[in-house]
N, C-alpha and C positions, 0 to 999 in steps of 0.2 A: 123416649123409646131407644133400647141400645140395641146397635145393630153390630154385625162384624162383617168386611171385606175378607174372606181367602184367598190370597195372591199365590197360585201354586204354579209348578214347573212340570204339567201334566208329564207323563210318558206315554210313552205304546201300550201300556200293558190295565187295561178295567181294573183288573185285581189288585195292582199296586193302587192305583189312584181313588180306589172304593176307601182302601184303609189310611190313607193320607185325607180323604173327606169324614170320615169316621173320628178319625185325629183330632182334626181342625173344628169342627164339629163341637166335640166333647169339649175343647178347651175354650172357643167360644161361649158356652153354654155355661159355664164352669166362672164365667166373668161376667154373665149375666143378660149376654146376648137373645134376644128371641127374633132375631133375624139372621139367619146366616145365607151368605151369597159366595157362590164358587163361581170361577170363571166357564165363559164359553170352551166345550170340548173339556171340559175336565176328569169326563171317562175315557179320555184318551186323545192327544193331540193331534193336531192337521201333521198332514206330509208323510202318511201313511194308508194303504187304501181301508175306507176307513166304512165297506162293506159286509168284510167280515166281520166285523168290531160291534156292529150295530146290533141293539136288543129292544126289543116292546118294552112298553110301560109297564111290564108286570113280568118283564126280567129281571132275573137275581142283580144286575147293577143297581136298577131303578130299588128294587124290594128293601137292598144295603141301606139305602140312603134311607125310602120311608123307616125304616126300623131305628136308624140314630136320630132323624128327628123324632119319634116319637115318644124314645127312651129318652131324650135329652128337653122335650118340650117345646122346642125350638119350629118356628117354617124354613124350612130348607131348601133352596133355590140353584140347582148345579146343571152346569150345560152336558148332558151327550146326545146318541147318535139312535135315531129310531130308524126302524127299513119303513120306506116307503115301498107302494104296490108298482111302482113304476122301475122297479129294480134299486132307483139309488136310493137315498139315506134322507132323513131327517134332520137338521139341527134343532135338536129341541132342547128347552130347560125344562125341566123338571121342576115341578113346584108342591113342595107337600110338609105337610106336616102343622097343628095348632090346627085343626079344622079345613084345612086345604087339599083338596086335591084336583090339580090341573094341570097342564103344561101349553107350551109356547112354543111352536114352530118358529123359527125366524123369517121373516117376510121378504127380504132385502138381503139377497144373496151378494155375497163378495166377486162380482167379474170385474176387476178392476188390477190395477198394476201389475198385470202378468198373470194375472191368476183366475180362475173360472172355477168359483165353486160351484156354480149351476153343471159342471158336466159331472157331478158325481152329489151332487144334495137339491133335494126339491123343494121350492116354496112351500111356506105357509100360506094360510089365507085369514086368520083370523085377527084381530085387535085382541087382546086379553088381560083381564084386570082382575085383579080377584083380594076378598076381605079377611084383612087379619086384623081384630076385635074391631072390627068396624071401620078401620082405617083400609081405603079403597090403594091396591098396590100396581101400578101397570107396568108393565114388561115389552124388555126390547134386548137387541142382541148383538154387538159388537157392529158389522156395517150398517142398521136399522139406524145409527146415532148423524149418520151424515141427512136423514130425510124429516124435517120438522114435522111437516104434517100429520106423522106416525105420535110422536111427541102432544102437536096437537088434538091430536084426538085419543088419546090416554086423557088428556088432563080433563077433556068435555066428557069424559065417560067416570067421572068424579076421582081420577088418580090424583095423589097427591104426591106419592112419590114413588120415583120412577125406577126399575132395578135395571142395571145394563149390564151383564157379563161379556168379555169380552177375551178374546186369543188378538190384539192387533198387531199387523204386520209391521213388521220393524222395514228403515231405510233413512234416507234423507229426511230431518221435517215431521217425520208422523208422531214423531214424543209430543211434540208441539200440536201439530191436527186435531191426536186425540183429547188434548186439554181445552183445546178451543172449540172444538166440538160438543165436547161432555159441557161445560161452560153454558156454550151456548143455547144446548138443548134444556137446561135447566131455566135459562130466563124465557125462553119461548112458551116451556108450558107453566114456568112459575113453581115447580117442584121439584123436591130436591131429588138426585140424582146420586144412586150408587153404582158407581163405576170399575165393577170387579177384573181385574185382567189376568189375563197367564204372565206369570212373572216372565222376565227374558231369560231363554235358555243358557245362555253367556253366563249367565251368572251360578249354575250351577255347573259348568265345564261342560254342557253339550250346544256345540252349536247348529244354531236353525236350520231346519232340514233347507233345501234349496227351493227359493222361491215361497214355501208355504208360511201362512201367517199363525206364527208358531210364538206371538208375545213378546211384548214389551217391559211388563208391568206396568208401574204409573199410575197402578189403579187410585181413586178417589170417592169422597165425598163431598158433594157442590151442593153448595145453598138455594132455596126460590129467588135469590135473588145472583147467582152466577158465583159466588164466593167458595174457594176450595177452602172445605173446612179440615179435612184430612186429606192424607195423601202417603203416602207408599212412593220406593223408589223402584229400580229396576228388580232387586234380588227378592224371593220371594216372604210372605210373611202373613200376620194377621192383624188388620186394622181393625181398632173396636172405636165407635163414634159412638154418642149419644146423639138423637136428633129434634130437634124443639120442634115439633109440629104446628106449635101456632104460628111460627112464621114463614107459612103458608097462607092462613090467611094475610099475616101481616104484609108481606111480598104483593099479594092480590088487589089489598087495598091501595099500594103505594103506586104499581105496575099493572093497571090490569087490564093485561094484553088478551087476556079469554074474553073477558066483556067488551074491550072496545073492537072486537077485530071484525072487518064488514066481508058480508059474501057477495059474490061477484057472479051478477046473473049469467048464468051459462059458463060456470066455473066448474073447474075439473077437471083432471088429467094429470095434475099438478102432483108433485110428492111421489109418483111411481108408484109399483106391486102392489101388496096388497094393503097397506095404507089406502087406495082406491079415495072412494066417495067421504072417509069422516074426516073431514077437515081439510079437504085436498084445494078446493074453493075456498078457502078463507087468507087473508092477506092480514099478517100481520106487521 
C-alpha cells in the first residue's frame, strides 16, 4: 500500500492552504499514493484566533478537500477547525475520500508547556477507526501520541495502522520526544504509524508565532515493530512510503503485546480524556 506524508508550513489564510492540499494531493496521487495524510491544523495554523477560521463539515474547506480526493481516488486525511456549540472550536481531521466519510475530534488537548488549548478548542469523545478496502485505519492527533492507552485501543478495535497528524511544538528536546514518542506508540499497539507534522516555520522564513505549537516537521513513517522507515527533515515536503502490511501480523507474532496484556481488576482511570474505559485497565 503506498501512502504519502504532506509536510506543509500551513498559514493563516483556509484559501491558501485548501490550494497547497489540492497540490499535494494531485501530486501524491499522480505517484500512486491512495493514502494522503496532511498535518494537524492544516486549514490554517495555531497562534491565531482560530474561531473565526472555523467551518462544518459541509463547508467549502471541508467540500475542497472531499472534491480532490474524489477526483484523484485517493482517502484524504487533513487536520482543521470545526465550531463546536460551546462557543470554541473543534480540532478535527477530516477523513474522506475511497468510500470514507468521517472525522476525528482530537481527545487529548495540548495544556502543557505554556500553552492551553482547552481555553479556545473542546474535546472530543470518540475512539475512531474507519475501513479503507478493508484494511481497519485508526486515528490520533499530535498530543493523543503521549497517551498509550488511546494507541491501545485503536489497535483492539482491529487498527492496524495508525495515522497521527501533527503541528508539534518546537523548544529544547521535543525533535527527539516526538521520535520517541511516535516510536513508541508504534510498538505499544504493533502498528505502523504515520506521522504527519507542519513542517517548522524557520524553514520557510516565518518564525513561530510566540508560544503556539506551530511545527516542527520530522514527520515519519515507523514500523509494528518501532523502526523509522521514512522520515522527512524540518523544511517542508512530500514523503511517499510503501507499507508491507503483513508485518503487522509478522510484529504480532514476534511481540504480541495485545494478546499478552493482563487487565487489572478495578482498573481504570489510567490513559486520561476520552481514551476513558478501552484499554485504560490494561498493563502492558
Amino acid at each position: 500500500m503506498r501512502i504519502a506524508l504532506s509536510q506543509l508550513a500551513a498559514t493563516v489564510s483556509p484559501e491558501e492552504n485548501l490550494r497547497a492540499v489540492v497540490d499535494q494531493t494531485e501530486r501524491a496521487a499522480g505517484q500512486g499514493a491512495e493514502l494522503v495524510v496532511f498535518p494537524e491544523a492544516a486549514m490554517a495554523r495555531f497562534g491565531v484566533p482560530l474561531g473565526p477560521l472555523a467551518e462544518p463539515l459541509d463547508g467549502p474547506w471541508a467540500d475542497g478537500v472531499r472534491a480532490v480526493a474524489e477526483r484523484t481516488g485517493t482517502l484524504v486525511v487533513a487536520g482543521m477547525f470545526t465550531p463546536d456549540e460551546d462557543g470554541r472550536v473543534r480540532n478535527t481531521l477530516l477523513i474522506t475520500g475511497r468510500g470514507v466519510a468521517t472525522h476525528y475530534d482530537k481527545l487529548h488537548l495540548f495544556d502543557a508547556f505554556d500553552f492551553a488549548e482547552s481555553a479556545t478548542v473542546a474535546p472530543g469523545d470518540e475512539v475512531v477507526t474507519a475501513s479503507l478496502d478493508g484494511l481497519t485505519l485508526g486515528f490520533a492527533t499530535c498530543y493523543d501520541v503521549r497517551f498509550p492507552a488511546l494507541f491501545g485501543a485503536l489497535a483492539e478495535r482491529g487498527a492496524r495502522v495508525v495515522v497521527l497528524p501533527a503541528s508539534w511544538g518546537a523548544g529544547p528536546g521535543k525533535v527527539e520526544q516526538w521520535e520517541v514518542l511516535v516510536r513508541a506508540r508504534a510498538l505499544d499497539s504493533t502498528c505502523w504509524v504515520l506521522a504527519a507534522g507542519q513542517a517548522d516555520p524557520a524553514t520557510v522564513g516565518a518564525p513561530p508565532a510566540t508560544g503556539a505549537p506551530t511545527g516542527v516537521g520530522h514527520s515519519m513513517v515507523v514500523s509494528p515493530l518501532g523502526e523509522v522507515t521514512a522520515r522527512l527533515g524540518g523544511a517542508p515536503g512530500l514523503l511517499l512510503a510503501d507499507l508491507d502490511l503483513a508485518a503487522v501480523d509478522a510484529a504480532r507474532r514476534t511481540v504480541p503485546v495485545l494478546a499478552n496484556a493482563r487487565r487489572l481488576a478495578g482498573g481504570g482511570g489510567g490513559g486520561g480524556g476520552g481514551g476513558g474505559d478501552h484499554g485504560a485497565d490494561v498493563v502492558r
